[in-house]
C-alpha positions in Angstrom: 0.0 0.0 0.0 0.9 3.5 -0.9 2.4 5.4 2.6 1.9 9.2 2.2 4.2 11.2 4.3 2.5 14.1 6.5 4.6 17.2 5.3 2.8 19.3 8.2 4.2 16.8 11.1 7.6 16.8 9.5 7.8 20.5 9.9 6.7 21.0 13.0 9.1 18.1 14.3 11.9 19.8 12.9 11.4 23.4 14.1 9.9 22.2 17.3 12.0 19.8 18.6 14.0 21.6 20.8 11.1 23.8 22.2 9.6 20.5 23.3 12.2 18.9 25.2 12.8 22.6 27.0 9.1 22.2 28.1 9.2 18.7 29.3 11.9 19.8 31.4 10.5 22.4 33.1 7.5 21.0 33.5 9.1 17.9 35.2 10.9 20.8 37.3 7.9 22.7 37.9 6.3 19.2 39.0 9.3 18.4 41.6 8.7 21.5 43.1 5.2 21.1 43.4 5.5 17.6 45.0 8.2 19.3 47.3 6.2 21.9 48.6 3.1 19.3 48.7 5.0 17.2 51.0 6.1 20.3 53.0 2.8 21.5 53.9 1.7 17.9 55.1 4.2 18.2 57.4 3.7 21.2 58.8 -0.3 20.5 58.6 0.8 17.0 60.5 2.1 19.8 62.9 -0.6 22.3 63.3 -2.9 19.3 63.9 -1.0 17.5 66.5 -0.8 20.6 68.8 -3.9 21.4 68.0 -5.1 17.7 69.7 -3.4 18.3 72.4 -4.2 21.5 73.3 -7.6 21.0 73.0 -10.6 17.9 74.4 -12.9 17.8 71.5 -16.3 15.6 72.0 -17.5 14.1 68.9 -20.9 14.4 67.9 -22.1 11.1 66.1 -24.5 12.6 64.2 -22.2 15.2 62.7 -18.5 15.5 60.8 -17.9 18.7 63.4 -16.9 18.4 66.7 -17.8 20.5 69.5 -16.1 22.0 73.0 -17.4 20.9 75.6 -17.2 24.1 77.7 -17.8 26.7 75.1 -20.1 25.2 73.2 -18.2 26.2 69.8 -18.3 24.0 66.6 -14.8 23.2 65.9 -13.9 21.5 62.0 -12.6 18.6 62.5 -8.2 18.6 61.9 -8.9 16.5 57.8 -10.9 19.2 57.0 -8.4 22.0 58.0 -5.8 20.0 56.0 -8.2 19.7 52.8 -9.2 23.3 53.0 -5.3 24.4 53.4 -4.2 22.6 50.8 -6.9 23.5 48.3 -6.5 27.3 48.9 -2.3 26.4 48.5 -3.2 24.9 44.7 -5.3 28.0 43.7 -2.7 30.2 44.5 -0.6 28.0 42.6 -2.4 28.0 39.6 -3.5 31.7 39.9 0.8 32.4 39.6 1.0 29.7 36.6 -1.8 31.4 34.9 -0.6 34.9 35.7 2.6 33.4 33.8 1.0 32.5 30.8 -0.5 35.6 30.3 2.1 37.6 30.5 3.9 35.6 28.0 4.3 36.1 24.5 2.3 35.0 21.8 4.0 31.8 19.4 4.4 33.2 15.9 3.8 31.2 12.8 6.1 31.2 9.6 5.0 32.4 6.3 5.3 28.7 5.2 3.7 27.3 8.4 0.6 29.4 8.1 0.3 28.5 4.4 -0.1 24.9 5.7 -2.5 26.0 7.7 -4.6 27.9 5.7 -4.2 26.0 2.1 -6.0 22.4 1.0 -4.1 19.3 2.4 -3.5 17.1 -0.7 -2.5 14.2 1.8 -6.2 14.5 3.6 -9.2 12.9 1.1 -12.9 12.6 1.7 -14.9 10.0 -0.2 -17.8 11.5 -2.5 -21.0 10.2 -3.9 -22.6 12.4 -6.7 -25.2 9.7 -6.9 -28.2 11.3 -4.9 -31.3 12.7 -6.8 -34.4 14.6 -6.1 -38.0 14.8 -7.4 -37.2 18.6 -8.0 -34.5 18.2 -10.0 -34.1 14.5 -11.3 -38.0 13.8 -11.2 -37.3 11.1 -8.8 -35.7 9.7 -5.7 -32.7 9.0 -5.9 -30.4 6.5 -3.0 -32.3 8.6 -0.7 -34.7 5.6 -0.9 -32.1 2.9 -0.9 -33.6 -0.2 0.1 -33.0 -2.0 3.6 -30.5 -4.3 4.2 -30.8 -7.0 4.8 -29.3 -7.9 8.6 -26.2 -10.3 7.5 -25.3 -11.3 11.6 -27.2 -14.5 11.6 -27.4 -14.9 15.0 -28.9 -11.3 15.8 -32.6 -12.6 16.4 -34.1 -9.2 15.9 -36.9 -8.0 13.6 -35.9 -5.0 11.5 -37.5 -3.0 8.8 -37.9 -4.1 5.4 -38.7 -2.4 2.0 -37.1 0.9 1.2 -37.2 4.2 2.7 -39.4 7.2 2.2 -37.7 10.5 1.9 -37.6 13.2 2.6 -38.8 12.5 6.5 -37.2 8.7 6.2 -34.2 8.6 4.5 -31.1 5.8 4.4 -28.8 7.8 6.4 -27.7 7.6 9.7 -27.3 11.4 9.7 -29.9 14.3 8.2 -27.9 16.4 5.6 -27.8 20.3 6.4 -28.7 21.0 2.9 -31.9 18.3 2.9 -32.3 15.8 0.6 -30.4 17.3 -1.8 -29.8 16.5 -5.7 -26.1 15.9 -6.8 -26.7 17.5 -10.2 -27.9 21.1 -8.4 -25.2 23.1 -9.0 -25.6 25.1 -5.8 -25.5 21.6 -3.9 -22.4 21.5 -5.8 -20.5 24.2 -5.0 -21.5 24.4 -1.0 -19.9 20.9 -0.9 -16.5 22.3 -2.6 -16.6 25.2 -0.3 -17.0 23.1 2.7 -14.7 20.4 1.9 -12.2 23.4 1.1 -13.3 24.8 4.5 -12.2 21.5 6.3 -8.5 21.6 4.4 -9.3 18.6 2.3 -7.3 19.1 -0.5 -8.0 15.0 -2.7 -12.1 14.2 -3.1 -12.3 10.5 -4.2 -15.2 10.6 -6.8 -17.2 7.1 -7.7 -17.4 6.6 -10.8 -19.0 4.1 -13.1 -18.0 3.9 -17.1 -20.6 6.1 -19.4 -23.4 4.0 -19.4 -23.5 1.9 -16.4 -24.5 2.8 -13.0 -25.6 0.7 -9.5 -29.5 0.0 -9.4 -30.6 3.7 -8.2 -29.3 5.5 -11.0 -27.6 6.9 -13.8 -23.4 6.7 -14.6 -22.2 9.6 -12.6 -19.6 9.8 -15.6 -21.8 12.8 -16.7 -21.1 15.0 -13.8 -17.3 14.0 -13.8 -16.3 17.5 -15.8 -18.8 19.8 -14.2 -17.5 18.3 -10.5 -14.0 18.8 -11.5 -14.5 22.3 -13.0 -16.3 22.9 -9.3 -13.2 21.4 -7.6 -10.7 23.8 -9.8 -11.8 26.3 -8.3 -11.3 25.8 -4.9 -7.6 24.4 -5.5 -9.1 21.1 -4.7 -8.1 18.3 -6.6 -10.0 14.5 -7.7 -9.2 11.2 -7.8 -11.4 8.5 -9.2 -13.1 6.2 -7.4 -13.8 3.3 -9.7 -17.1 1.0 -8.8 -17.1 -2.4 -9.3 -19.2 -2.6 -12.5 -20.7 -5.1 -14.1 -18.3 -7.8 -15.6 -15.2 -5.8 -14.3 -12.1 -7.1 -15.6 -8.4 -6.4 -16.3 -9.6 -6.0 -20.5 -12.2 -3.9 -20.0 -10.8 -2.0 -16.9 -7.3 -0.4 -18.8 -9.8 0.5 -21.7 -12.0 2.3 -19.1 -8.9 3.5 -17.8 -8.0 5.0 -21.2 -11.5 6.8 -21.4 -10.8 8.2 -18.1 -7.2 9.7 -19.3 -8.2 10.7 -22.7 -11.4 12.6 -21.6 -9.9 14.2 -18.0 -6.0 13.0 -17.8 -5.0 16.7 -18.7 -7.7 18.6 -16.3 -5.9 20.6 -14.0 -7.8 19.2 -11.0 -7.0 15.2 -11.8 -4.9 14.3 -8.6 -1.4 13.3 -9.8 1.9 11.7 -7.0 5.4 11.7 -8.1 6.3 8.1 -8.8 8.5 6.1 -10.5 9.9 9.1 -11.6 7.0 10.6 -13.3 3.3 12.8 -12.3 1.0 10.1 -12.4 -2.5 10.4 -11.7 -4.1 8.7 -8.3 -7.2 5.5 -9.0 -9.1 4.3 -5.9 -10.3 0.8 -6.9 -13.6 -0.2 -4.6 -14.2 -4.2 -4.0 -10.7 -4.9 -5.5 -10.8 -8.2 -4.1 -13.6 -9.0 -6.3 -11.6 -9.7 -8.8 -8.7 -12.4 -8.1 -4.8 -11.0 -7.7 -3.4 -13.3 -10.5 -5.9 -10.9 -12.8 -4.6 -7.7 -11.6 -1.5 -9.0 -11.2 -1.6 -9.3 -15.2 -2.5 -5.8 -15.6 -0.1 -3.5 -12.2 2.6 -5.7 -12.8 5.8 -5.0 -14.7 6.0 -8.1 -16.5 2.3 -8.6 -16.5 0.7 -9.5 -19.9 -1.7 -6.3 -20.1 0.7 -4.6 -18.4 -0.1 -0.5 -17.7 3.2 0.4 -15.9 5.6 2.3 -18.2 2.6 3.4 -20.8 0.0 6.2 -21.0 -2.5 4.5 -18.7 0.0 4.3 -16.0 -0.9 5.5 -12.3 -1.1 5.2 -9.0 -3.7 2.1 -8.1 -5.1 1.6 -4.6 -6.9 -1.5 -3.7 -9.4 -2.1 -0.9 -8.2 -3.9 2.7 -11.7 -6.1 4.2 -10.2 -8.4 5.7 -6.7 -9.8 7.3 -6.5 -12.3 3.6 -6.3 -9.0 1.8 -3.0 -7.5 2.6 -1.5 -10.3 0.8 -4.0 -10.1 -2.4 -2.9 -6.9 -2.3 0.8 -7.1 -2.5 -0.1 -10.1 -5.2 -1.7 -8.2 -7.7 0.6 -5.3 -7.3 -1.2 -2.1 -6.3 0.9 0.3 -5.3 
C-alpha cells in the first residue's frame, strides 16, 4: 500500500524539537517543586494538627462531621478538613501564579510557510464522495435517498428489522440528516456548497465514484456525466479528484485499462486530476472499490511490470489503490501489485 508522508508533522518536528524537550523539562521541574512543597505542607499540617489535639478535648458528635467544645459550646472542624481546606487554597494560588505566567507571556508566531499549511487544502487528507443522490425537484425522482433496507447479514442477531425501502424526505437511508436536505447531486448550488465546505475543512484529494458512461448501481444513472462539471467545481477551490472506480458489471483487467484509457483521454489533462510523483513521473491517483472481487493473479496481469496487459511504463499508468476487508487481503494486495 501507498504510505503518504505528513509534510505538516515533518515540519513542525523539525522546528519544534528543541522547544519541546525545554518544556518537558520544566515541567518535570515545575512538578518536583510542586511535590516538594506538597509534601512540605503535610508536614507542617501534620504539625498544626497534632498541637492542636493536644491543646484542646474535642467531644465528637455522632451525628455530625464537626466536633464540639465541651465548655464553650463552639463548633470546631474537625483537623482533615483543615488540611483539605489548606491545601486546596495552596493549589489555587498556585495555579492563579502559573496562569498569571501565561498571560504575561508572548504569543508563538507562525512562519510564512507554516501558516500556508494552515490555511491551504491538504492534498494528503481525502474525503470520499458520492454524486449519486437525486431529487423529485431536479431529477423527477428519488434517488439512494430511498435505498432499500439491508438486509441484517449477523445471523445470530434474532431481531426484527424494517424491510422495503425508505421514504424520503422525512425517512431517508442515512444515519445522519444532511444540512442541505435531501439534496440533488446535479444542483449546482449543492455543488458548490460541498466544494466550499470540503475546502473549508483543508481537504485538498475528493475521491469521486465513478461508473463507465453508461452503467451505473440500481438507483441510477453513470455519474460519468457530472465527472467535468464536479472537476470544474473542484478547480476552483484548489481542490483536486481522484477516481473512485465501482465495481461494475463484468469488471475485468480488458475492460478496466480501456476504461482506464477513457478516463485519461477525456480528463487525464484537467488541472484538478490528482497526480503523486512516482516512478519518476506525475502520475495520476485511481481508488479501486471491491478490488478483491476480482482475483490477484488478474490484476496481477494488468499493475505488474511483466504482466501480460501490463499499464506500468505506458499512457495509462498511475497510481492504483486497492481495498483492505479483511486480514486475507494484505497479501491479495501485495499479489496483484497495487501500489
Amino acid at each position: 500500500m501507498l504510505v503518504i508522508p505528513t509534510r505538516w508533522c515533518i515540519i513542525c518536528i523539525k522546528r519544534y524539537l528543541s522547544i519541546s524537550i525545554l518544556l518537558i523539562i520544566c515541567f518535570t521541574s515545575g512538578l518536583s517543586i510542586i511535590l516538594y512543597k506538597w509534601a512540605e505542607l503535610d508536614a507542617k499540617l501534620d504539625c498544626l494538627t497534632k498541637n492542636d489535639i493536644e491543646s484542646q478535648t474535642i467531644t465528637h458528635d455522632p451525628t455530625s462531621s464537626r466536633a464540639i467544645q465541651p465548655h464553650t459550646g463552639e463548633l470546631v472542624i474537625q483537623s482533615s478538613a483543615n488540611k483539605s481546606e489548606l491545601r486546596l487554597k495552596w493549589l489555587r494560588q498556585k495555579v492563579e501564579k502559573m496562569s498569571q505566567k501565561v498571560r504575561r507571556s508572548q504569543p508563538v508566531r507562525l512562519e510564512d510557510q507554516d501558516w500556508d499549511l494552515l490555511t491551504s487544502p491538504n492534498y494528503n487528507v481525502h474525503i470520499f464522495y458520492y454524486p449519486w443522490y437525486g431529487n423529485v425537484a431536479v431529477d423527477g425522482r428519488w434517488r439512494h435517498w430511498n435505498h432499500e433496507y439491508l438486509p441484517n447479514w449477523k445471523k445470530e442477531d434474532k431481531k426484527i428489522y424494517p424491510t422495503g425501502t425508505h421514504e424520503p424526505p422525512s425517512d431517508i437511508s442515512s444515519n445522519f440528516y444532511p444540512m442541505l436536505g435531501c439534496y440533488s447531486s446535479r444542483d449546482p448550488v449543492v455543488i458548490d456548497t460541498h466544494m466550499r465546505q470540503i475546502s473549508d475543512a483543508k481537504v485538498g484529494v475528493i475521491v469521486v465514484s465513478w461508473y463507465p458512461p453508461g452503467m451505473s448501481d440500481s438507483q441510477g444513472e453513470s455519474p460519468d456525466s457530472l465527472m467535468t462539471t464536479l472537476l470544474d467545481a473542484a478547480h476552483r477551490y484548489d481542490l483536486r479528484v481522484a477516481p473512485h472506480i465501482e465495481p461494475y458489471r463484468d469488471r475485468n483487467p480488458i475492460n478496466f485499462s480501456e476504461h482506464l484509457r477513457y478516463i485519461i483521454r477525456n480528463y487525464g489533462d484537467h488541472p484538478a486530476i490528482y497526480r503523486m510523483q512516482r516512478r519518476g513521473r506525475n502520475l495520476p491517483v485511481f481508488y479501486v472499490y471491491d478490488s478483491y472481487l476480482t482475483p490477484a493473479g488478474a490484476w496481477k496481469e494488468l499493475l505488474s511490470v511483466k504482466g501480460n496487459l501490463s499499464v506500468r511504463g505506458t499512457l495509462l499508468d498511475g497510481i492504483f489503490l486497492g481495498l483492505l476487508v479483511d486480514m486475507q487481503h494484505r497479501y491479495d494486495i501485495k499479489k496483484s501489485h497495487f501500489d
